[in-house]
C-alpha positions as CSV (number, residue, x, y, z in Angstrom):
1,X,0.0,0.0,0.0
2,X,1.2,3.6,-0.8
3,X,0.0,6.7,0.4
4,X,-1.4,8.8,-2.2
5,X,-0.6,12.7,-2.0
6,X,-4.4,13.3,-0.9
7,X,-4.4,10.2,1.8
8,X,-1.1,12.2,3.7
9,X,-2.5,15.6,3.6
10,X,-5.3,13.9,5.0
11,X,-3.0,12.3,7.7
12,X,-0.7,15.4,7.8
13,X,-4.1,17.3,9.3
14,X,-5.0,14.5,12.2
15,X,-1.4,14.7,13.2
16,X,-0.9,18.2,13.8
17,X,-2.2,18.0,17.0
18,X,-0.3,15.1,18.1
19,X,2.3,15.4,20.6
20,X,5.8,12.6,20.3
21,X,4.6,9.3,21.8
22,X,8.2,7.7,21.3
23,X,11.2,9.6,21.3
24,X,14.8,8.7,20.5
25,X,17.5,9.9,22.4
26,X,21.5,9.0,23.1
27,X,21.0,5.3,23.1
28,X,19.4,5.8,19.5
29,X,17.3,2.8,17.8
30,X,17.3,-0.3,19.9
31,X,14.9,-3.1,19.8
32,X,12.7,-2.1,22.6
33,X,12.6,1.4,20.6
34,X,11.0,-0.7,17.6
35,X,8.5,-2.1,19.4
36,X,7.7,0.3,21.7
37,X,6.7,2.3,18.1
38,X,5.1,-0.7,16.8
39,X,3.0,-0.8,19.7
40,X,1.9,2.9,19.4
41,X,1.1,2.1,15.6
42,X,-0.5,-0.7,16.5
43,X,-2.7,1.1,19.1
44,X,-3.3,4.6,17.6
45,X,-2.4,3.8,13.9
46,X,-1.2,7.4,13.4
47,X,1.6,9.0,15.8
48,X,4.9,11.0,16.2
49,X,8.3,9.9,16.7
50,X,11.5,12.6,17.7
51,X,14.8,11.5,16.7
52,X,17.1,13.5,18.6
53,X,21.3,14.2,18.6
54,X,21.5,12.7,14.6
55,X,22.7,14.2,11.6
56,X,21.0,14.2,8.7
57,X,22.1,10.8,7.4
58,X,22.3,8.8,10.6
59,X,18.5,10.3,10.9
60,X,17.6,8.9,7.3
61,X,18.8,5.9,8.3
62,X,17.0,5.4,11.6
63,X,13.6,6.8,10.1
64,X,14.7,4.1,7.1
65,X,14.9,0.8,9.6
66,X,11.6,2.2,11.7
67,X,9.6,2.0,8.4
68,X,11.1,-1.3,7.6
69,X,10.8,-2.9,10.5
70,X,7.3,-1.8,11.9
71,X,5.9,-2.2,8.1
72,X,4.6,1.1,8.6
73,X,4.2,4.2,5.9
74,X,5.7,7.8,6.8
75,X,3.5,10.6,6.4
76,X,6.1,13.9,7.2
77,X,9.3,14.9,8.2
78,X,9.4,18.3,9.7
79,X,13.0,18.6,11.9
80,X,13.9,15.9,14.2
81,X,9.9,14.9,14.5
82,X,8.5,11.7,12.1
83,X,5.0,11.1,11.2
84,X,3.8,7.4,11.2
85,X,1.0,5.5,10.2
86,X,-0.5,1.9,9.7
87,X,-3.3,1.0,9.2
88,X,-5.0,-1.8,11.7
89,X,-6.8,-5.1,11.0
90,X,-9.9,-2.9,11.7
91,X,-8.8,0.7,11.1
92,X,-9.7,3.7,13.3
93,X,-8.8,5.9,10.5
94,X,-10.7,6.4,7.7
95,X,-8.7,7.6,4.6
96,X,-10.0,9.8,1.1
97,X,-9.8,7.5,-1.5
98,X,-6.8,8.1,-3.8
């Protein structure tokens, strides 16, 4: 599934009033960071994630292996703060069609 341009400003709107529910600090991406994301996606489908202290290609990297490994689709990048979302087996979220 890809997001259409439509489907993220869609998604873009819902989280603009979201506040970080994971943030990634010194210790940067470990397994518990992964599935403490996956959890949030899992839960809320749509969230925020800060990556703190990276440069700009360490930070494409990490935001490269969350995608991959929590299947998920990113919505934004605005600074250090990266909008996720997946859809659940019965989704909270309803999206525009494409």
């Amino acid at each position: 599934m890809t997001l259409s341009t439509k489907q993220k400003q869609y998604l873009k709107g819902l989280a603009h009033h979201l506040n970080p529910v994971v943030m990634l600090g010194s210790n940067g991406l470990t397994e518990g960071v992964i599935a403490e994301i996956d959890n949030a996606l899992n839960h809320h489908e749509l969230i925020k994630v800060k990556i703190s202290g990276a440069d700009h290609e360490t930070k494409q990297l990490i935001i490269d292996a969350i995608i991959r490994e929590t299947h998920s689709h990113k919505v934004q990048t605005i600074g250090h703060i990266l909008v996720l979302y997946k859809p659940s087996k019965e989704p909270l979220i309803q999206l525009p069609r494409k």
